[in-house]
Kinemage of the C-alpha trace (Angstrom):
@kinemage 1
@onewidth
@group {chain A} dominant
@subgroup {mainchain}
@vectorlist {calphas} color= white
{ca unk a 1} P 57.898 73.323 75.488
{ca unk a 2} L 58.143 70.206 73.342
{ca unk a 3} L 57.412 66.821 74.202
{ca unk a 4} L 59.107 63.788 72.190
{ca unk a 5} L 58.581 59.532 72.441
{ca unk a 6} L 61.618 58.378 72.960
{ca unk a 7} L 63.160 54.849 72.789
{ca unk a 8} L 67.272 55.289 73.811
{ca unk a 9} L 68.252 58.129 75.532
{ca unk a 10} L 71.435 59.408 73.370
{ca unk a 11} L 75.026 60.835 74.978
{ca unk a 12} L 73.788 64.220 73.473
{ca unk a 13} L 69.958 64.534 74.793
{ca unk a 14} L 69.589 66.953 77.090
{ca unk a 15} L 66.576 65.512 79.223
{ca unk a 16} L 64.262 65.706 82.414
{ca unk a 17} L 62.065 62.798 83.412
{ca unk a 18} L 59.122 63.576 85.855
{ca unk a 19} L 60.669 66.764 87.752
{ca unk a 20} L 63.577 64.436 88.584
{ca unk a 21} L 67.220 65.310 89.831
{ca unk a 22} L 69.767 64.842 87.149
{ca unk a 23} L 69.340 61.278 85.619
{ca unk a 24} L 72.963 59.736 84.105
{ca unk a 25} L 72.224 58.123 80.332
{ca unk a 26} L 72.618 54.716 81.746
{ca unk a 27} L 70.338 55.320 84.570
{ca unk a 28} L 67.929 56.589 81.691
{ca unk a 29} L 68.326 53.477 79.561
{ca unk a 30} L 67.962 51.142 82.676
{ca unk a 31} L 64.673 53.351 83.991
{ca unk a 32} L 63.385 52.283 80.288
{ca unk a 33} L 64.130 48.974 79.806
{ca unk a 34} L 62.708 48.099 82.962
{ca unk a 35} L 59.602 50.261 82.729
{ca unk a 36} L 59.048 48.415 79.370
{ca unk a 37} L 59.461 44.817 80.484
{ca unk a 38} L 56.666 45.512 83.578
{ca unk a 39} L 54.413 46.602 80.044
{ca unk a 40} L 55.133 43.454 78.549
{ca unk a 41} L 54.292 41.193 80.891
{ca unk a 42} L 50.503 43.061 81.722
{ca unk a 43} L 50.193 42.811 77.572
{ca unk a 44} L 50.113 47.016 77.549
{ca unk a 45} L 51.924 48.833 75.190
{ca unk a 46} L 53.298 52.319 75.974
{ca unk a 47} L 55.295 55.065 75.295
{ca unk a 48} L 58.022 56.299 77.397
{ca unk a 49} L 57.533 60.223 77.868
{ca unk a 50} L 60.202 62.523 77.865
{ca unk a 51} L 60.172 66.669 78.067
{ca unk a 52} L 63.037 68.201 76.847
{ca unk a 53} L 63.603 71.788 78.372
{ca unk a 54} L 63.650 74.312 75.981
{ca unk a 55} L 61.977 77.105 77.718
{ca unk a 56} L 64.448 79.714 78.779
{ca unk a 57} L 62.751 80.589 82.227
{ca unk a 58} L 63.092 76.510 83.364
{ca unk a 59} L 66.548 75.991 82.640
{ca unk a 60} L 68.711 77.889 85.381
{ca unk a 61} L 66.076 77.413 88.110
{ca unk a 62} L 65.972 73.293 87.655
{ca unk a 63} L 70.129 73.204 88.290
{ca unk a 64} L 69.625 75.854 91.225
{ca unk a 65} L 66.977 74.043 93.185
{ca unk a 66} L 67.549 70.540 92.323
{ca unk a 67} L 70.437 69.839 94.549
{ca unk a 68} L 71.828 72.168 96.899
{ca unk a 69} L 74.772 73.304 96.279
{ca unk a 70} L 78.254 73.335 98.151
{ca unk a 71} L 80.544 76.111 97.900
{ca unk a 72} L 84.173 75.424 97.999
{ca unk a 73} L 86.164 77.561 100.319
{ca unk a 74} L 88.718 80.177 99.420
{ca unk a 75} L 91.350 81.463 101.564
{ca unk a 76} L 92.158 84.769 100.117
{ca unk a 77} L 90.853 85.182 96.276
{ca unk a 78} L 87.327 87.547 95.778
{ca unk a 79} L 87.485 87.471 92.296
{ca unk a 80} L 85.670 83.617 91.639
{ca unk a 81} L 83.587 81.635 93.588
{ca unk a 82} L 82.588 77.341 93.007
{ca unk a 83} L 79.609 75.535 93.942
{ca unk a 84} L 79.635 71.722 93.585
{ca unk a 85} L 76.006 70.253 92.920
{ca unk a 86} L 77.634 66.687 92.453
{ca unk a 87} L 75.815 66.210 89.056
{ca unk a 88} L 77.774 69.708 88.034
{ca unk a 89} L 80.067 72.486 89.053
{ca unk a 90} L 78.873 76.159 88.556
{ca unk a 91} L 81.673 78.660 88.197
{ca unk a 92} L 81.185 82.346 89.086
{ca unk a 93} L 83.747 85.029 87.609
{ca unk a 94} L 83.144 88.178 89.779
{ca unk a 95} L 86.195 90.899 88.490
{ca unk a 96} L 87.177 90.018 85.818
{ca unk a 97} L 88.724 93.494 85.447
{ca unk a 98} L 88.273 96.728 87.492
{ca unk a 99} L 84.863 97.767 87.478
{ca unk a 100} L 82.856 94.529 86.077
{ca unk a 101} L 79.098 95.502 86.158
{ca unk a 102} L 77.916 91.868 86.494
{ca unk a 103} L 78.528 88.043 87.473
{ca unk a 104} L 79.882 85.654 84.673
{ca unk a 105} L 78.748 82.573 85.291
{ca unk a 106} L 79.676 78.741 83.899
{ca unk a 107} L 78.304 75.350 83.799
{ca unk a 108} L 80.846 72.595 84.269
{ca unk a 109} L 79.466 69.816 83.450
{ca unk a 110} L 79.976 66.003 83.715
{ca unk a 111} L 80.188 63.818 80.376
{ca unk a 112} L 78.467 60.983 82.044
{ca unk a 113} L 75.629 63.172 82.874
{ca unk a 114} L 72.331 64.457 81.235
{ca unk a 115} L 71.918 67.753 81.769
{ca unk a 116} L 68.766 70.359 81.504
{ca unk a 117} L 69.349 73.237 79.200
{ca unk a 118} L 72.239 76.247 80.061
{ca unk a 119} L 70.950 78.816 77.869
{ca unk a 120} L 70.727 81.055 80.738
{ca unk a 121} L 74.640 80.289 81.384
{ca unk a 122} L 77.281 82.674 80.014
{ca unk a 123} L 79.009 79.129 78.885
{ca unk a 124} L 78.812 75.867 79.452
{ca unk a 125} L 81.490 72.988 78.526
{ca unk a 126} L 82.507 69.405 80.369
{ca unk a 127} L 85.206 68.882 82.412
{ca unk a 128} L 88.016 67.941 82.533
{ca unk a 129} L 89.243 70.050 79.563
{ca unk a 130} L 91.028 67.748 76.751
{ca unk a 131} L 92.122 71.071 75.292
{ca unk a 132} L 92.099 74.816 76.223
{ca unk a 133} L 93.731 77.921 74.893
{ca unk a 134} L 95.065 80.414 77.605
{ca unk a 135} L 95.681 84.382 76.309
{ca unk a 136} L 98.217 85.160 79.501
{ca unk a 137} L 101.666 84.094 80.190
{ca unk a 138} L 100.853 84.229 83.731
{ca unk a 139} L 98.271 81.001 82.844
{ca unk a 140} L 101.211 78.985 81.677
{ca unk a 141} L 102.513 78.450 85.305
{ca unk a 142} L 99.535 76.978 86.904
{ca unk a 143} L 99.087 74.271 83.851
{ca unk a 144} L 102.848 73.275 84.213
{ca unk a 145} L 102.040 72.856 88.231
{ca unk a 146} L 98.915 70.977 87.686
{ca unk a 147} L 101.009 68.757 85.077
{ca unk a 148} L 98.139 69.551 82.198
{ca unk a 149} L 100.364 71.314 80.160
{ca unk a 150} L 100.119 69.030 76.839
{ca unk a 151} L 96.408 69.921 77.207
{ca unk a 152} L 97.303 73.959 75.776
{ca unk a 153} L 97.223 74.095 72.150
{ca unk a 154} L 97.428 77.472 71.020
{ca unk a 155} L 99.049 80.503 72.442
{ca unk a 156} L 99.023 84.595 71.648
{ca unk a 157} L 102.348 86.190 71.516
{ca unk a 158} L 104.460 82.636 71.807
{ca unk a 159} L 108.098 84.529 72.287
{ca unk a 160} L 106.877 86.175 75.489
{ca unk a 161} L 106.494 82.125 77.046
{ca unk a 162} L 109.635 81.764 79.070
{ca unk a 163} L 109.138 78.390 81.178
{ca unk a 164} L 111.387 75.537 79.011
{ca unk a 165} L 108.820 73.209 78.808
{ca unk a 166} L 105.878 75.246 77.226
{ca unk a 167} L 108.837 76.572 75.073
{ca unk a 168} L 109.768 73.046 74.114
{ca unk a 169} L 106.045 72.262 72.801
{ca unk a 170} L 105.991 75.092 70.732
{ca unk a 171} L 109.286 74.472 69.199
{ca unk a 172} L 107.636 71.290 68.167
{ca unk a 173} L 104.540 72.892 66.919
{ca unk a 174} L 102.399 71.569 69.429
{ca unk a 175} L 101.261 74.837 70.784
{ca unk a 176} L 100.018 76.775 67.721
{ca unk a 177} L 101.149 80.825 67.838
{ca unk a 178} L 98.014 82.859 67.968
{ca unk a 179} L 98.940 86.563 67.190
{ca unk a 180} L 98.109 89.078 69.425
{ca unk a 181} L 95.673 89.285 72.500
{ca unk a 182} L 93.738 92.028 71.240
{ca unk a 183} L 93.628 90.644 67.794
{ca unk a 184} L 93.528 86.797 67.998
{ca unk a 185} L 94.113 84.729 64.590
{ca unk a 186} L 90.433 83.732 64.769
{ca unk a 187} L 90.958 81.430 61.659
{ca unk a 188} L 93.868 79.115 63.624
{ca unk a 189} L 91.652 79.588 66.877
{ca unk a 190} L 88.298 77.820 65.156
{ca unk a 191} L 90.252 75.453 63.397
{ca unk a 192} L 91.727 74.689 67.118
{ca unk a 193} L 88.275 74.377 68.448
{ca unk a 194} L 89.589 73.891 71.976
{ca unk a 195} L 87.319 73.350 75.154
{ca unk a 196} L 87.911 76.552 76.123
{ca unk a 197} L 89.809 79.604 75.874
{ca unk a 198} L 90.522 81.449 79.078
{ca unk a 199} L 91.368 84.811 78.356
{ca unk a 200} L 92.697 88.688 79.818
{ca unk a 201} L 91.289 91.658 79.106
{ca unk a 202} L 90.523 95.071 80.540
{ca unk a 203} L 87.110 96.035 79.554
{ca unk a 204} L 86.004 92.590 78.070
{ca unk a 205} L 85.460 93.949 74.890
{ca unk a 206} L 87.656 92.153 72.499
{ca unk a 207} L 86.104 91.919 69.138
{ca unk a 208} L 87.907 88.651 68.163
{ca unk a 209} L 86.934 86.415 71.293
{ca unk a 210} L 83.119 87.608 70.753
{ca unk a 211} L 83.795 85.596 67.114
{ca unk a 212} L 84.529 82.353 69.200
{ca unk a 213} L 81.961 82.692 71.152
{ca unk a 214} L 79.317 83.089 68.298
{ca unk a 215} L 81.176 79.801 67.181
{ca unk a 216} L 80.247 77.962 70.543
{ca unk a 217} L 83.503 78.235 72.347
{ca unk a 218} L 83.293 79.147 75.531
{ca unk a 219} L 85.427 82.232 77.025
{ca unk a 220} L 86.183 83.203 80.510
{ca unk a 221} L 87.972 85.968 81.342
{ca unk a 222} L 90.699 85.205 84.026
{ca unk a 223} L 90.727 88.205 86.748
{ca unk a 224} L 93.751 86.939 88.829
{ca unk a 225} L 95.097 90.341 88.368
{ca unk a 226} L 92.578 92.112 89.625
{ca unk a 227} L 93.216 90.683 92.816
{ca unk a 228} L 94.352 92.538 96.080
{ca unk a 229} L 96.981 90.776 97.516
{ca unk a 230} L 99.893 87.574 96.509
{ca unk a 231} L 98.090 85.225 97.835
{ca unk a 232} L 94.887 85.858 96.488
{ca unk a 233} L 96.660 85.690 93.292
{ca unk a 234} L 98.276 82.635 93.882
{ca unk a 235} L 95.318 81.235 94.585
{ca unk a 236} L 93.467 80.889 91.234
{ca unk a 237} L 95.620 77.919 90.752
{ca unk a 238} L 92.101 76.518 92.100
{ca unk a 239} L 90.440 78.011 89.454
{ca unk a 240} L 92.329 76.053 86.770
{ca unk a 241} L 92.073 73.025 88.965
{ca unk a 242} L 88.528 72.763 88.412
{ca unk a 243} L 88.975 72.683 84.858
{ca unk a 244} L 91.024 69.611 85.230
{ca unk a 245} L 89.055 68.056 87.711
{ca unk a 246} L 92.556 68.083 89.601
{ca unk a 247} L 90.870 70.063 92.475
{ca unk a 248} L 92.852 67.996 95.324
{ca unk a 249} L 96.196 68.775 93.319
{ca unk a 250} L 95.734 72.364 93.165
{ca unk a 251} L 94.763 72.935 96.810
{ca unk a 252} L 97.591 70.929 97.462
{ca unk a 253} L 100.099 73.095 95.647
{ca unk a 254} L 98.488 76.096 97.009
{ca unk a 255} L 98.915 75.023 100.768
{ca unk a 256} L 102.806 74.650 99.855
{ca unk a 257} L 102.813 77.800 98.703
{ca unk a 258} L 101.185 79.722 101.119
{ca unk a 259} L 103.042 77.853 103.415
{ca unk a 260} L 106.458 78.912 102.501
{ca unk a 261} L 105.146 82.235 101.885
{ca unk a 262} L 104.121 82.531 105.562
{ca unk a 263} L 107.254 80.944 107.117
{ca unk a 264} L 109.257 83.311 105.066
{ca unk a 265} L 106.697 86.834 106.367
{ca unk a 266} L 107.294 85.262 109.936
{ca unk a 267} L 111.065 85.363 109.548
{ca unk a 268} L 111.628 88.766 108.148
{ca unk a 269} L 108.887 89.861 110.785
{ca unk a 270} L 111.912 89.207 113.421
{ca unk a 271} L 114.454 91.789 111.709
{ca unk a 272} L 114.326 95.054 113.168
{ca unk a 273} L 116.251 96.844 111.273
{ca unk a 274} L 114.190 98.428 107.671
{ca unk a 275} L 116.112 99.279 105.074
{ca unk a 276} L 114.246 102.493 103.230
{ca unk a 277} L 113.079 101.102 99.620
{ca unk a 278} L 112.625 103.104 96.464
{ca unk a 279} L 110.723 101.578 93.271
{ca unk a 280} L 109.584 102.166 89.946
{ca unk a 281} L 111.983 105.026 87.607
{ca unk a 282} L 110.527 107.869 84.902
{ca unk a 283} L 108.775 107.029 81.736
{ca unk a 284} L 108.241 110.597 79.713
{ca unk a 285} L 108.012 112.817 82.289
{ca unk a 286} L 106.053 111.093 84.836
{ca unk a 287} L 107.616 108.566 87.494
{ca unk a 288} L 105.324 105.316 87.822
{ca unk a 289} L 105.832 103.550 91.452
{ca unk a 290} L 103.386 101.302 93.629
{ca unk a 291} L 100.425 102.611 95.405
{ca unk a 292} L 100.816 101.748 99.190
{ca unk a 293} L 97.553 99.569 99.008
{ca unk a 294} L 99.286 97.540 96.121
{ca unk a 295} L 100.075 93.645 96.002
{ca unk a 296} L 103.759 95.221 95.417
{ca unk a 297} L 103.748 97.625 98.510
{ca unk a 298} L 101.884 94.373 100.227
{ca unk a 299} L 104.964 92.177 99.947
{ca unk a 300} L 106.819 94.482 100.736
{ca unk a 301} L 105.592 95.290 103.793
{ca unk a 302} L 105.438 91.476 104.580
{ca unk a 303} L 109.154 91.866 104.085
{ca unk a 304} L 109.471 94.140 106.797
{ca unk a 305} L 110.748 97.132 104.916
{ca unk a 306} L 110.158 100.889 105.101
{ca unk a 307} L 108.914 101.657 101.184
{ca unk a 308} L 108.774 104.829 101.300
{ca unk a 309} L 105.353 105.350 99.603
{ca unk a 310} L 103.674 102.293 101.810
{ca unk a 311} L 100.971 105.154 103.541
{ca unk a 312} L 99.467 105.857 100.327
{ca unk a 313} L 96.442 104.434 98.660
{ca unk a 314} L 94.111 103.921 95.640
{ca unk a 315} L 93.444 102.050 92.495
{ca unk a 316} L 97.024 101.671 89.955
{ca unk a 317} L 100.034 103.410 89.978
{ca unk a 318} L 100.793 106.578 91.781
{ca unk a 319} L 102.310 109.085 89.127
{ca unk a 320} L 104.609 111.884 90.535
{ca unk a 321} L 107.537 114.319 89.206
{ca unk a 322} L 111.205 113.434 89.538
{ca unk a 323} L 111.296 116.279 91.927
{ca unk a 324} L 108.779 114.991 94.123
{ca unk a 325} L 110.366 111.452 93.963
{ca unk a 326} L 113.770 112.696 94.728
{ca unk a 327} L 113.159 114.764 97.231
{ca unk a 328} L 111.610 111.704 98.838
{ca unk a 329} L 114.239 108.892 98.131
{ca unk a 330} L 117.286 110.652 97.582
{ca unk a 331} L 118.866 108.340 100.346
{ca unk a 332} L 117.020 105.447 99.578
{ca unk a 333} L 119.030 102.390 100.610
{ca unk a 334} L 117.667 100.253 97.908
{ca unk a 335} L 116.143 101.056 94.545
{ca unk a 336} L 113.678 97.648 92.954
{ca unk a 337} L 112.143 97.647 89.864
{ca unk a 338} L 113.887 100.345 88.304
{ca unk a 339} L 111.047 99.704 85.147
{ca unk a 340} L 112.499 97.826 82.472
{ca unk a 341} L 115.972 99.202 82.768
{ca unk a 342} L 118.589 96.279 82.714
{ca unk a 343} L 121.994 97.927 83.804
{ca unk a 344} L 123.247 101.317 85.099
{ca unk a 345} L 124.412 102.587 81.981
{ca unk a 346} L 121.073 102.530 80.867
{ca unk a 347} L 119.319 104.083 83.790
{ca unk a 348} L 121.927 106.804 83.414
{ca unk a 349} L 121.570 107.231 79.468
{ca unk a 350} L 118.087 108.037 80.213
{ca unk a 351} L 118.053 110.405 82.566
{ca unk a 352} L 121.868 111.544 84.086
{ca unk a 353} L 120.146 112.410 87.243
{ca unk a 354} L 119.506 108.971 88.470
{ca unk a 355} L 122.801 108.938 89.101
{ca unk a 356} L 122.310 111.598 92.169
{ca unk a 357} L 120.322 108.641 93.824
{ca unk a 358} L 122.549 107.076 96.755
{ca unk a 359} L 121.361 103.361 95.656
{ca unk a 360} L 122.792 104.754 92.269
{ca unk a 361} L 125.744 105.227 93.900
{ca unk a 362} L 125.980 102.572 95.552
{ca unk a 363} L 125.139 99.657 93.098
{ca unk a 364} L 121.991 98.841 95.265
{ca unk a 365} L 119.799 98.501 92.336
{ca unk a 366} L 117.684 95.751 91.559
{ca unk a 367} L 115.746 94.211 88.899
{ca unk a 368} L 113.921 90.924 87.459
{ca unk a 369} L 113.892 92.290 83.700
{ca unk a 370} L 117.218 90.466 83.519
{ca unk a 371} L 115.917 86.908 84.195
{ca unk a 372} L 114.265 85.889 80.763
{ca unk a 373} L 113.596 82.886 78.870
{ca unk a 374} L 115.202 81.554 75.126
{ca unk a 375} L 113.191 83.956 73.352
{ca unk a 376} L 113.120 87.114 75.698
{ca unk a 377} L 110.293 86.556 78.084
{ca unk a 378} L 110.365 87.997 81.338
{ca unk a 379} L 109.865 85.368 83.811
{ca unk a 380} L 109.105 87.632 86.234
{ca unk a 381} L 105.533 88.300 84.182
{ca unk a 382} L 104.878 84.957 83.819
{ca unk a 383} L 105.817 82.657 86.857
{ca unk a 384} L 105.881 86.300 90.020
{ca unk a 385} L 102.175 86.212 90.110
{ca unk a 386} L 101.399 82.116 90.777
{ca unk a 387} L 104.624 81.917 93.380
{ca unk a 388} L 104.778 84.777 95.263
{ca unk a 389} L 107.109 82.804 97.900
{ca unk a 390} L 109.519 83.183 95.534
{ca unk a 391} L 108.935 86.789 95.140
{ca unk a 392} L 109.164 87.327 98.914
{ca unk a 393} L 112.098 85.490 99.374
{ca unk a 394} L 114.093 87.675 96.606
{ca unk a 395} L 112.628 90.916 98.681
{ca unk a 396} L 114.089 89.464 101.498
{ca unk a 397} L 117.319 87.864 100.813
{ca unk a 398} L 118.254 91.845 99.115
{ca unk a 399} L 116.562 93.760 101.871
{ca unk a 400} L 118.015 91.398 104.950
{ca unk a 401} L 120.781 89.446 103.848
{ca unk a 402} L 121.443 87.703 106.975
{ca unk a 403} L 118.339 85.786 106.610
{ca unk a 404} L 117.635 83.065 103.787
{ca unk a 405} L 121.350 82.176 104.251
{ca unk a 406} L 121.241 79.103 101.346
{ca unk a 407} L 118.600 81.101 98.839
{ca unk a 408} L 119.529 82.673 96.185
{ca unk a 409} L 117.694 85.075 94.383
{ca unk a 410} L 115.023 83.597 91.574
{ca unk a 411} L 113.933 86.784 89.401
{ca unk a 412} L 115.873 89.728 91.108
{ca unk a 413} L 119.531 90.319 89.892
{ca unk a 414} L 121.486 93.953 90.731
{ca unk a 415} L 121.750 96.156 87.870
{ca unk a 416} L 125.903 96.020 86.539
């Protein structure tokens, strides 16, 4: 521990006075000036004492126990958690994919504010963001909802951005293209230098981001997708809100859509008829479909439809033979998500016996992968996940289409 004579207490000091609370540079100056004049007039001379914390085991406990902090309520997401110390926020990342062994945890700090040292932190930056780099197109929707969209300024995998307005800022160069996830252009990224770069991974062990970090970036791995249901999903619109300091907008936007999403779960709830639901199609040999315990079989059920595979459970896709499927769904009244597939002439080059299914026959097959942006994106991928209302609504207006008499379909079209 070092201890320095100081005069002006400088923007980037990080400093403790006498065991005190967090002290904001102006209060520090004031503190001084007025300590000094009460010197002057008793004809002493002394020296202002300052420690700066530089010992490791100090750091975390002095923002922990200073102030008590106040956690800020979640409806439905597990997968992050915020405490508000008023001085500071302190962001917790709990799954950031499947099978995390440990917390990640954040300092978000205030500009106006001196703060004690975050060594202990797994980053630390000040809020709100003036610029931030996102690695998902499923991050793009929550920035364009929150209105901080000019604040993104680099992007990996640019074509796959459907939403017209991101699209229209990297036209104009204002959203640099980064390469690919796994192998970031490290060289435009540092040259960036953005606030932050919030990134998607399934192990958290991508070679590239561990380079920004060395060079004092701060990453956070985003685990929306880890979560268990669409609402929970939805929800880490809060999570980006925090980074903005636009808290009150995102909760805001939330509300609406949970809202909708609820109204439209209590409508189909009414419906007693269930049409049977088949999902998913062959890749190789193996047919990929939704576990029952899935966000997909979830909204689903809150559709009120009988998917076929809804009593199953575990982690990912369930993988079967065509027999098995068949044999199961031959009758199916409706076929969704046939994979990427985009018209029945395709399904049926790839395999002539999807044509023995009766949704096959008849033309009761629907898909999103038809709904893209300019460039080819699936908006599905990048706008299902933050507005699951919509989502819903689609499942519905197909599966009961008595209900939702004015709404028409956002990301599911039938296959021609």
């Amino acid at each position: 521990m070092n201890i320095y004579s100081i005069d002006i207490v400088k923007p980037n000091f990080i400093v403790k006075i006498n065991n005190l609370p967090f002290v904001s540079f102006e209060k520090v100056n004031n503190l001084i000036f007025e300590f000094k004049i009460r010197l002057l007039k008793k004809k002493y001379l002394f020296i202002l004492i300052v420690t700066v914390l530089s010992c490791k085991n100090e750091s975390k406990t002095a923002i922990t126990e200073t102030i008590e902090g106040k956690t800020i309520p979640l409806k439905y997401a597990k997968g992050f958690t915020i405490s508000d110390y008023k001085t500071h926020k302190i962001l917790e990342i709990k799954n950031p994919w499947p099978n995390a062994e440990r917390l990640y945890e954040f300092a978000l700090l205030d500009s106006t504010i001196a703060f004690y040292d975050t060594h202990d932190y797994d980053g630390a930056f000040y809020t709100p963001l003036k610029s931030i780099v996102v690695t998902s197109t499923t991050h793009i929707p929550a920035l364009e909802l929150l209105g901080v969209e000019q604040k993104l300024v680099g992007f990996p995998g640019s074509n796959y951005v459907s939403s017209e307005k991101t699209r229209q800022r990297i036209h104009d160069g204002l959203v640099r293209e980064l390469g690919k996830n796994e192998g970031i252009n490290t060289e435009i990224l540092l040259e960036l230098n953005p606030d932050l770069v919030v990134a998607f991974g399934v192990d958290g062990t991508n070679k590239t981001l561990e380079i920004v970090k060395k060079a004092n970036i701060p990453v956070i791995y985003n685990g929306d997708w880890v979560e268990s249901s669409p609402l929970a999903k939805a929800e880490w619109i809060k999570f980006f809100g925090i980074l903005f300091d636009k808290e009150k907008e995102a909760d805001s936007i939330f509300n609406q859509i949970e809202n909708d999403y609820i109204k439209a779960k209590q409508l189909a709830s009414k419906v007693k008829n269930q049409p049977t639901i088949l999902s998913g199609a062959m890749h190789k040999d193996v047919w990929y479909l939704p576990n029952g315990s899935s966000t997909e079989a979830q909204l689903l059920k809150d559709a009120n439809v009988n998917y076929l595979w809804s009593d199953t459970t575990g982690k990912g896709s369930l993988a079967l033979s065509f027999e098995a499927v068949f044999s199961k769904a031959k009758n199916a009244d409706i076929w969704l998500s046939p994979s990427y597939y985009t018209s029945l002439e395709a399904l049926e080059k790839a395999n002539s016996h999807y044509t023995e299914f009766k949704a096959f026959q008849n033309k009761t097959i629907y898909s999103f992968t038809n709904t893209t942006g300019k460039t080819g994106g699936v908006l599905y991928y990048e706008l299902g996940m933050a507005r699951p209302d919509l989502v819903l609504k689609d499942i519905i207006k197909i599966c009961h289409p008595e209900l939702l008499k004015n709404y028409v379909p956002f990301f599911f079209k039938p296959l021609e």
